[in-house]
MARNUVEX-994985 format. One record per residue: residue in one letter; z, y, x of N, C-alpha, C, O in turn. Coordinates in steps of 0.1 Angstrom, whole numbers. Each point is the difference from the previous one (the first is absolute). Layout:
rest;npz;npy;npx;capz;capy;capx;cpz;cpy;cpx;opz;opy;opx
A;Z;Y;X;Z;Y;X;Z;Y;X;Z;Y;X $
...
//
This chain:
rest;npz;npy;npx;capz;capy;capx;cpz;cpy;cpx;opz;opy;opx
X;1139;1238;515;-1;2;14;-15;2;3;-9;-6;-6 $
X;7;14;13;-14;0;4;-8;-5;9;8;-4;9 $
X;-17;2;-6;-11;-10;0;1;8;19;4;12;3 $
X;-8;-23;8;-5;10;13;-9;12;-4;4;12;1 $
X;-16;-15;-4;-10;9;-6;5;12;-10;-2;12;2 $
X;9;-18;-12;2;15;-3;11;12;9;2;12;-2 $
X;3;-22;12;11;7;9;-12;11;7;-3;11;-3 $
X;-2;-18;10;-15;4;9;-5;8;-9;4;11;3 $
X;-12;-9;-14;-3;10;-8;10;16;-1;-1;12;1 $
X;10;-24;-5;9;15;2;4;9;9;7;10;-3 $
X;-9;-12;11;2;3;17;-9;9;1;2;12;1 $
X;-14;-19;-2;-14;12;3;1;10;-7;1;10;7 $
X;0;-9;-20;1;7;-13;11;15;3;-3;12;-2 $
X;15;-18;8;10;11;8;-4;2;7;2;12;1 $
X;-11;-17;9;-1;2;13;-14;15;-5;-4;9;8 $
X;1;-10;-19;-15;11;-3;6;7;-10;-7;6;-8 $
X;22;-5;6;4;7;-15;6;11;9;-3;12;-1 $
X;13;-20;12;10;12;10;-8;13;1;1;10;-6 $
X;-13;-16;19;-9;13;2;-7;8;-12;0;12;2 $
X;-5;-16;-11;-5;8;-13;11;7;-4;-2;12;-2 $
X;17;-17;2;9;15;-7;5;3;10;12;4;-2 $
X;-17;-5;16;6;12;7;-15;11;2;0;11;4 $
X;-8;-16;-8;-15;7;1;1;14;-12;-5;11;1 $
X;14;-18;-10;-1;6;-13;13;8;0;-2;11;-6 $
X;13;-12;10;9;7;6;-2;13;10;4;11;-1 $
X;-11;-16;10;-5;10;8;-11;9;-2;1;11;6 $
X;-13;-15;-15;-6;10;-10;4;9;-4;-7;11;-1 $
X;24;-12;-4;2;13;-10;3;12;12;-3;11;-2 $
X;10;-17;14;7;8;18;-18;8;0;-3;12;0 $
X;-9;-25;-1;-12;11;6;-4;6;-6;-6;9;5 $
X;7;-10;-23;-5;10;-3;4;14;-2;-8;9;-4 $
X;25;-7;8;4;8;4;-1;8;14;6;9;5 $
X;-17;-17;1;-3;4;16;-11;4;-1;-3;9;8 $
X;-5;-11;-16;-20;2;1;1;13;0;-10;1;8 $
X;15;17;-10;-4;5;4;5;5;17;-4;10;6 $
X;12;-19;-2;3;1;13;-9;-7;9;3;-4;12 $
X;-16;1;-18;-7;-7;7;-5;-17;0;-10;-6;3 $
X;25;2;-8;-7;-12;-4;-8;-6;-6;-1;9;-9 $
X;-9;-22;5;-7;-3;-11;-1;-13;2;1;-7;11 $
X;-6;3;-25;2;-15;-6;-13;-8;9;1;-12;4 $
X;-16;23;-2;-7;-5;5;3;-6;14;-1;-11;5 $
X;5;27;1;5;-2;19;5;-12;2;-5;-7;9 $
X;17;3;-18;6;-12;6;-6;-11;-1;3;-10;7 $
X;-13;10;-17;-4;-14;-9;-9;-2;10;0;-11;6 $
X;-11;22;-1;-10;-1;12;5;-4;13;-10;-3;7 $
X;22;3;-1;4;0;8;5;-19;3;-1;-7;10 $
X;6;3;-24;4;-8;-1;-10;-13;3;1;-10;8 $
X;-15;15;-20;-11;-8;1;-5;-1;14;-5;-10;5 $
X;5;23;1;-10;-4;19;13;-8;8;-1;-4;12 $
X;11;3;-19;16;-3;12;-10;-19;4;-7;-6;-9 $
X;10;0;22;-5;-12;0;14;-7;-1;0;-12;0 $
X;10;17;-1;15;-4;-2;4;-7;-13;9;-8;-2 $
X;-20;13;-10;-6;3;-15;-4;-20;-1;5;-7;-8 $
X;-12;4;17;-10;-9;-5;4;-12;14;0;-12;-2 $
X;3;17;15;2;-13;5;12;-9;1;-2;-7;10 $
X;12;4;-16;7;-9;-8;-6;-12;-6;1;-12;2 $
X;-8;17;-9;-5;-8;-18;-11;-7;9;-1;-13;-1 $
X;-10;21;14;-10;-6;6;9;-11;5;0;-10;-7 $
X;7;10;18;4;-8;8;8;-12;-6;-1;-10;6 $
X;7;10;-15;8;-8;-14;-15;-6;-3;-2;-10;7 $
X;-10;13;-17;-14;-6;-3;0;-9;10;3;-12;-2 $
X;-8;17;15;-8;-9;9;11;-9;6;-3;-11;4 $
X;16;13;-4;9;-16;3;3;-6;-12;4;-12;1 $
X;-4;18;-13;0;-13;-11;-15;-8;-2;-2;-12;-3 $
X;-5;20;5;-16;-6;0;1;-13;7;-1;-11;-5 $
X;2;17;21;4;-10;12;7;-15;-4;-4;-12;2 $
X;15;16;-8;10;-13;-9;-6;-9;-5;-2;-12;2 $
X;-3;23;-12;-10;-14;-17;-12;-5;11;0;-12;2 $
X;-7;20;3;-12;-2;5;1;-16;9;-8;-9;1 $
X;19;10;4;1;-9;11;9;-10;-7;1;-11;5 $
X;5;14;-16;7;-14;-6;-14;-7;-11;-1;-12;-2 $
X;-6;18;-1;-11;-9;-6;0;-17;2;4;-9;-8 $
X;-10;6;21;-2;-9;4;11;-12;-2;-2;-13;-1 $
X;14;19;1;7;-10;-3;5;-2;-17;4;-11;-7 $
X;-5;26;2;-3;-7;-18;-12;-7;2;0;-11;-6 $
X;-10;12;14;-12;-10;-8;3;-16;5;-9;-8;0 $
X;22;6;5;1;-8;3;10;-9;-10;0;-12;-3 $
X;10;23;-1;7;-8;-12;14;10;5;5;7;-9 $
X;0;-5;19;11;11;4;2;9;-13;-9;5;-7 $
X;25;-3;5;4;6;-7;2;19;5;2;4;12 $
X;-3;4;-22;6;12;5;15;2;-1;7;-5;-8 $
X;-4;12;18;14;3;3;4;17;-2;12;4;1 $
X;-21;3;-2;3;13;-6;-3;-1;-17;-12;-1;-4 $
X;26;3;-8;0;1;-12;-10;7;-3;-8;-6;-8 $
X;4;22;12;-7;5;-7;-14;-4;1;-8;8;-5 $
X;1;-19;11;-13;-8;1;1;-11;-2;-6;-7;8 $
X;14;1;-17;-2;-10;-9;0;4;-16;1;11;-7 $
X;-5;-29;2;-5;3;-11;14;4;-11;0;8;-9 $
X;10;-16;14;7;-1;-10;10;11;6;10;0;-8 $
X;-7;13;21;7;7;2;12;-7;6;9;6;5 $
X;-9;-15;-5;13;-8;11;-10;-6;13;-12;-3;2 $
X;24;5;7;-6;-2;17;-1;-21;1;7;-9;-5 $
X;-18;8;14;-3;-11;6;-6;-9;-19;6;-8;-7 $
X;-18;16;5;-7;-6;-12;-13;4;3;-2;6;10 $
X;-8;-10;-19;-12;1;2;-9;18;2;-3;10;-7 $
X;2;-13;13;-6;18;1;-10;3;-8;-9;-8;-2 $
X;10;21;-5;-13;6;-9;-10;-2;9;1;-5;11 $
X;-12;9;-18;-19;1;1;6;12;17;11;5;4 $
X;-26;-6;2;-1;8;14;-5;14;-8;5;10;3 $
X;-16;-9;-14;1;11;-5;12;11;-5;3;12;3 $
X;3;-24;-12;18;5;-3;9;3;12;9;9;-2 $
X;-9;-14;14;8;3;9;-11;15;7;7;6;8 $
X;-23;0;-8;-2;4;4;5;16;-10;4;10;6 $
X;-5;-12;-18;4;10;-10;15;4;5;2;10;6 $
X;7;-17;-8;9;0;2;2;6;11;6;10;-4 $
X;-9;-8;19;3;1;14;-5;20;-7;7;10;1 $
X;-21;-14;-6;-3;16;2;13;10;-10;5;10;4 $
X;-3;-17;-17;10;7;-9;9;5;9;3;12;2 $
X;3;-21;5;13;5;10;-3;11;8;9;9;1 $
X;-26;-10;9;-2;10;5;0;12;-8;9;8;3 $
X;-14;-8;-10;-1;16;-15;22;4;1;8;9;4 $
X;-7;-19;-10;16;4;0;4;8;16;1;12;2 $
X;1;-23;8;5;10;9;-8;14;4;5;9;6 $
X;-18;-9;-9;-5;16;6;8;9;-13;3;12;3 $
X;-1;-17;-16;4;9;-7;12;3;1;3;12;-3 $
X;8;-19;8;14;-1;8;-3;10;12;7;9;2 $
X;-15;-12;3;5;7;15;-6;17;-1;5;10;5 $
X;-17;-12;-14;-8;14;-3;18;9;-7;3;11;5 $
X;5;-16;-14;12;6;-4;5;5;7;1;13;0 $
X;4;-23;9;12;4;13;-11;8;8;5;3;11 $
X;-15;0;-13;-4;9;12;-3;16;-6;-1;10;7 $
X;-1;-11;-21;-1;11;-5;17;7;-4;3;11;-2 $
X;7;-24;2;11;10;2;3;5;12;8;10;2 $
X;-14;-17;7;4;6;13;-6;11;6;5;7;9 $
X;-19;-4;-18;-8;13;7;6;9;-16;-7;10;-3 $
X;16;-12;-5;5;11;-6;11;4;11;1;10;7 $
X;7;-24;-9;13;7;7;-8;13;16;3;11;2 $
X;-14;-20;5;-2;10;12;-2;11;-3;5;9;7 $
X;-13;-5;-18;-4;13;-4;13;4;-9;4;11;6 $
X;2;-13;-12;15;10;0;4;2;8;2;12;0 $
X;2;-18;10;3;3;15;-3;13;7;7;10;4 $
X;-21;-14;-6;-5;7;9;-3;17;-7;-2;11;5 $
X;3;-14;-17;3;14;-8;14;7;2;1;12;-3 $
X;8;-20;7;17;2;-3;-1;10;16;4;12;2 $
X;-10;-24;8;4;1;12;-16;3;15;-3;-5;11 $
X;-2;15;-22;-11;1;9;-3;10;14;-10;6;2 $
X;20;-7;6;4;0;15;-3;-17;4;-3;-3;11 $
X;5;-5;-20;1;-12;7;-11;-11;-3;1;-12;3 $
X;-10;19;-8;-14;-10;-2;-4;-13;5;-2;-10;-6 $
X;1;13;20;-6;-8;5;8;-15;6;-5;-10;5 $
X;23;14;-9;9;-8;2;3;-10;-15;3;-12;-1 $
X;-6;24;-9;0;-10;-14;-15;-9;-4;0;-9;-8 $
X;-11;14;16;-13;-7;-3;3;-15;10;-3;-11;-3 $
X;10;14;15;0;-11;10;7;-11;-5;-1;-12;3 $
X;12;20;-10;10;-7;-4;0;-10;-13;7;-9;-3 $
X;-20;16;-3;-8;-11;-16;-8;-7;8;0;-12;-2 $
X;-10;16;12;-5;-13;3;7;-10;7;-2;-11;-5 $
X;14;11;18;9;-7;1;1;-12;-13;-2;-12;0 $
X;7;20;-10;7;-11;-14;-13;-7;-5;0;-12;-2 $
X;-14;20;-3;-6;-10;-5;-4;-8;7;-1;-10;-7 $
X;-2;9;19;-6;-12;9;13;-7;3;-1;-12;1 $
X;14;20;1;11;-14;1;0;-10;-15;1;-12;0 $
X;-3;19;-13;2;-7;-6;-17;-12;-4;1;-12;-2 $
X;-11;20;2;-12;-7;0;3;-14;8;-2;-12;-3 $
X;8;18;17;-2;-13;9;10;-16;-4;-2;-13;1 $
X;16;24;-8;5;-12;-6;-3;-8;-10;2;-12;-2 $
X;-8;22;-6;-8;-8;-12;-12;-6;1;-7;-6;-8 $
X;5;7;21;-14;-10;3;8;-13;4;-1;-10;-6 $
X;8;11;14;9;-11;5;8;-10;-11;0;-13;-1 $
X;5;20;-4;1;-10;-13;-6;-1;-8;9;-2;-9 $
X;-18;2;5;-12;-3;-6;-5;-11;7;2;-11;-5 $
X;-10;11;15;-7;-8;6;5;-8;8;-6;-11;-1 $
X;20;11;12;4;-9;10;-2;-13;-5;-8;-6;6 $
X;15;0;-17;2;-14;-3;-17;-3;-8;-3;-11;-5 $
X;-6;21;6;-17;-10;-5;-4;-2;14;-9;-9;2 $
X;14;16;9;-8;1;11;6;-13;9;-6;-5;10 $
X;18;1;-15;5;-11;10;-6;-13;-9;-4;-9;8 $
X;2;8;-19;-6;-9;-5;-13;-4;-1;-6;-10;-4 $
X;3;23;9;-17;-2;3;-2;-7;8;-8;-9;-2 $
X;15;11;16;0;-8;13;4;-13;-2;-6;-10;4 $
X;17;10;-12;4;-14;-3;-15;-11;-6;-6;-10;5 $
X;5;16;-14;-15;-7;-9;-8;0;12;1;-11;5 $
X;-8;17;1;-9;0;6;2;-13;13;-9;-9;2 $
X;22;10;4;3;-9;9;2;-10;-4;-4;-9;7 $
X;9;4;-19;2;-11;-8;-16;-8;-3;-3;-11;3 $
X;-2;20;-8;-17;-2;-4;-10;-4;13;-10;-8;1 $
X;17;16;9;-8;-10;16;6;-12;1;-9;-8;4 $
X;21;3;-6;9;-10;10;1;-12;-12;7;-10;2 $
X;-18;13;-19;0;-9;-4;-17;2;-3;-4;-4;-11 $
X;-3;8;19;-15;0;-2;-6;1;-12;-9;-8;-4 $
X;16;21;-5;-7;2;-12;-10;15;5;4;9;7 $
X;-16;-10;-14;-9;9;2;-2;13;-12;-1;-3;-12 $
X;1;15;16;-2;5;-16;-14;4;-2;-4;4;-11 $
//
């Protein structure tokens, strides 16, 4: 049976395998399109200036930051951690890794989700640009209609990402006033 962590490993691992073979799937559709105009750069440039690209993984960083940052005070107090993947031994409500190790850690995740979402957004500016090759009377309704999706999905994947570091931040923080610890 498998361990939580390696459940959680594997999750991510799908979660960055899905998008690579639809990336790679879809390669063979553009490279059948490049002299219709498409190209490997256009999208890839498009993808990199997209802020749809990068703000997820930001907003996910700065409320898990928020979390560790503000649970400190109570590991230095002897408090156990209650998120598995910031302990030492990988089971919840145990001693938490080093603040370095939880700072490593926070950033790795950040790298993962920009490379997750950079996927999903480069299949989405293929899919617009087939589109918009198939059906170009309608440009400006299939461009409206990719940014629609990537900011609906950016916004959900910020949201889960971050909601539950951002309530616990508040929590720590109010806890840390109402028992007069200083950081």
């Amino acid at each position: 049976m498998l361990s939580q962590q390696q459940s959680v490993a594997r999750i991510r691992w799908t979660m960055m395998l899905v998008p690579a073979l639809l990336l790679a799937s879809a390669t063979t559709t553009l490279a059948q399109e490049v002299d219709n105009g498409l190209s490997l750069g256009a999208i890839s440039k498009r993808v990199a200036i997209d802020p749809t690209t990068y703000a997820p993984a930001i907003i996910a960083y700065k409320a898990t930051r928020m979390d560790w940052d503000t649970s400190q005070p109570f590991f230095n107090r002897g408090a156990n951690e209650m998120n598995a993947r910031f302990t030492i031994s990988g089971l919840s409500n145990d001693v938490p890794i080093s603040y370095e190790a939880g700072n490593r850690k926070i950033l790795a995740d950040a790298l993962v989700n920009v490379g997750t979402s950079a996927a999903y957004n480069f299949a989405s500016r293929l899919t617009e640009s087939l589109l918009e090759q198939k059906y170009p009377q309608h440009r400006k309704l299939i461009h409206g209609l990719g940014w629609a999706e990537r900011i609906s999905l950016g916004s959900l994947l910020a949201y889960k990402l971050s909601h539950q570091h951002f309530e616990q931040a508040q929590l720590n923080q109010y806890w840390s006033q109402q028992l007069g610890f200083t950081r």
